[in-house]
N, C-alpha and C positions, 0 to 999 in steps of 0.2 A: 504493500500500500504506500508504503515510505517513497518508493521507484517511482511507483505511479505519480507523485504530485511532483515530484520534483520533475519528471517529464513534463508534466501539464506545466509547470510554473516553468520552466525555460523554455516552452512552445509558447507564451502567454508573453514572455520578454522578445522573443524573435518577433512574436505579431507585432508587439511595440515598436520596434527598432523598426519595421517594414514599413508601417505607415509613419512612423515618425519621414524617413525621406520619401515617399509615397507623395506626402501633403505639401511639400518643398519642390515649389516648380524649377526652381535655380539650383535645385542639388543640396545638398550638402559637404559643407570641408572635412575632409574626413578627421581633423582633430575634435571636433565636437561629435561626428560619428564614434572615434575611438573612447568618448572621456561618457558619451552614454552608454555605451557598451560594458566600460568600468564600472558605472552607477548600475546598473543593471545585477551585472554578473560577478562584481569582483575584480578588484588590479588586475590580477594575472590571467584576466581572460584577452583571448586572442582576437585583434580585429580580422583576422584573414580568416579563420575558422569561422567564428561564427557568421560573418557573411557568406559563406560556403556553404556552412548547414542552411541559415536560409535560402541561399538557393537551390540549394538540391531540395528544397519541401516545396517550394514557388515554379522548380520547372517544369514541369506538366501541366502548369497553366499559359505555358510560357512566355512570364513573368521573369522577371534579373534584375538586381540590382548592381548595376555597373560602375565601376571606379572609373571615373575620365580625368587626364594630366589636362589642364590648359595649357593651349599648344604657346602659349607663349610666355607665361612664367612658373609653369608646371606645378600651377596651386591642385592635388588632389580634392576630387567633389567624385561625392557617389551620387547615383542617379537611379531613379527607378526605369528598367525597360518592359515594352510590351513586345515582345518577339515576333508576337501572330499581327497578320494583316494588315492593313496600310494605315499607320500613324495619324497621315493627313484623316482620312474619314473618322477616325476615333476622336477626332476635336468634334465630331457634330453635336455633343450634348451642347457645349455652350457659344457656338459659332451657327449664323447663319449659311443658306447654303452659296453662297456670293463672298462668305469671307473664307470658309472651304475652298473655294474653288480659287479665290485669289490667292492662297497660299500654296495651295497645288502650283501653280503657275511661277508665283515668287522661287520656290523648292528649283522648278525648272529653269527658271531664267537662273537662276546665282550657277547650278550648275553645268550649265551651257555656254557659260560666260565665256568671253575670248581671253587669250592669254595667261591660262591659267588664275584669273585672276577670283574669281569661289567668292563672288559682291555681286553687289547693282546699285543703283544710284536711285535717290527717291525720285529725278528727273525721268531715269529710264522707267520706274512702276510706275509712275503716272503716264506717260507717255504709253507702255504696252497696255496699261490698264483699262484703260480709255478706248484703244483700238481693239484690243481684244473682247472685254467686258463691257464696254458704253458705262462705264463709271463715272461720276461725277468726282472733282478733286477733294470735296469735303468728304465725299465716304471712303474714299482709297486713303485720307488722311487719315480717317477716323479709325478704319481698318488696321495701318500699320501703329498707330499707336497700343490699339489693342494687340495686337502681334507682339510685340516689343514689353506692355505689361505684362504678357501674360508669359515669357521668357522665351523665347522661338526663335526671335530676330536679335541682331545687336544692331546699332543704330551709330556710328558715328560719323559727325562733321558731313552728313550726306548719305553716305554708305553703308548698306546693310547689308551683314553675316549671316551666316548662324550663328545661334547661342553652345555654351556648349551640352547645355539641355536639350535642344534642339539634333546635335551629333546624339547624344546618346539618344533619343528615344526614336529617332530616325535610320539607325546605322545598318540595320536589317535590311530596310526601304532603301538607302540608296547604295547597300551590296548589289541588291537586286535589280533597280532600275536602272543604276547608272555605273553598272560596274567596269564600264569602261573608261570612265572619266572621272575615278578615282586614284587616288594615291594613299599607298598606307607608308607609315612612317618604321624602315627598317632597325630601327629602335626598340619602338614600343607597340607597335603593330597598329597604333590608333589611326584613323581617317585625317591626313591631311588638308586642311585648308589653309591654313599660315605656315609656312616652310620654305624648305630647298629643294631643289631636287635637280641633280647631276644629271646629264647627258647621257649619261650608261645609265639612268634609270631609278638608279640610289636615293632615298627619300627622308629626309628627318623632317619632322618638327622644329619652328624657332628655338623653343625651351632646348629641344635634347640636342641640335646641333651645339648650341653654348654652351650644355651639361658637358658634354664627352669633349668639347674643345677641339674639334678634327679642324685640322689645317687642310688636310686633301682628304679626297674621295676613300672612303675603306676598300669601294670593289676597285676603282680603277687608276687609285694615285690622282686625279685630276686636283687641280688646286680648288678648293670648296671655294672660293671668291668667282668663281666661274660657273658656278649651278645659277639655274633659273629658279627668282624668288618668285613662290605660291602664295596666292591669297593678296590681299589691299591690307596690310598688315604694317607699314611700315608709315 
């Protein structure tokens, strides 16, 4: 009987821990991840285990809670993933179907973009939005603003990303749809959109190219000041 609650009561801390970042449209860093997991279970409990056990009980709904590095100062945030079926249509509880549909489209333009460049311009979604959707500029405004609170988009000086909420609950969807116009990062294996990437094909991340300090290419000697920069990142 003893077995038994102490099962139920560390299934009843996991549930915690699960919606605690579940509720967290931005993630969470994983030091307030590790320091409730302490409160929970004990100093000496492990964050990598116990996020493990969580997900080995969560994948047959496929459900994940994912650790993403920001690709640009490699802040860890865990994330909650849904694995099954298209991210975009599972915004329909709180999106109508015109901000659906414009975010489907944003997803495509950023990654369509020329030049490696993984952005758009609020010039260029008004300008497609318009011609594509017969949009008026108050609601495509109205639209990315709610895109941008609700954590999807990042928004700078112009320019819209993805978040990196956005990569994680996305990252299945765009293996699948645009798996050719992806780069992973030979690091850390995360989805590239602010980075390098060599001519032979080799790919970091901002963050992990400055982590590891490489002067030249790992596969093929080339001087790293000579890779093509990823992303509107600089």
């Amino acid at each position: 009987m003893e077995g038994d609650t102490r099962i139920e009561e560390n299934a009843e801390k996991q549930k915690f821990v699960l919606q605690y970042v579940m509720n967290r449209t931005f993630g969470v860093d994983e030091d307030v991840v590790q320091g409730l997991i302490h409160d929970l279970f004990g100093e000496s409990a492990s964050l990598s285990q116990t996020m493990n056990e969580i997900n080995k009980n969560i994948h047959n709904y496929d459900f994940k809670l994912q650790k993403i590095q920001d690709q640009l100062d490699g802040r860890p945030t865990w994330h909650f993933q849904n694995l099954s079926g298209d991210p975009v249509s599972q915004m329909a509880t709180p999106y109508s179907t015109n901000q659906i549909e414009l975010m489907r489209r944003i997803i495509d333009w950023i990654m369509q973009a020329d030049e490696y460049q993984y952005s758009i311009t609020t010039l260029q979604i008004h300008k497609y939005a318009r011609r594509d959707m017969s949009l008026a500029p108050s609601i495509i405004e109205n639209y990315l603003s709610t895109f941008e609170r609700d954590g999807w988009l990042n928004q700078r000086e112009g320019i819209w990303t993805f978040t990196n909420h956005a990569l994680a609950d996305m990252e299945a969807y765009l293996h699948n749809e645009y798996e050719s116009s992806l780069y992973e990062c030979n690091a850390c294996r995360g989805i590239v959109t602010a980075g390098y990437v060599c001519e032979c094909g080799y790919c970091l991340h901002v963050y992990c190219c400055k982590h590891l300090a490489y002067e030249s290419c790992p596969n093929c000697s080339t001087n790293w000041t000579e890779a093509t920069t990823i992303g509107r990142w600089y």
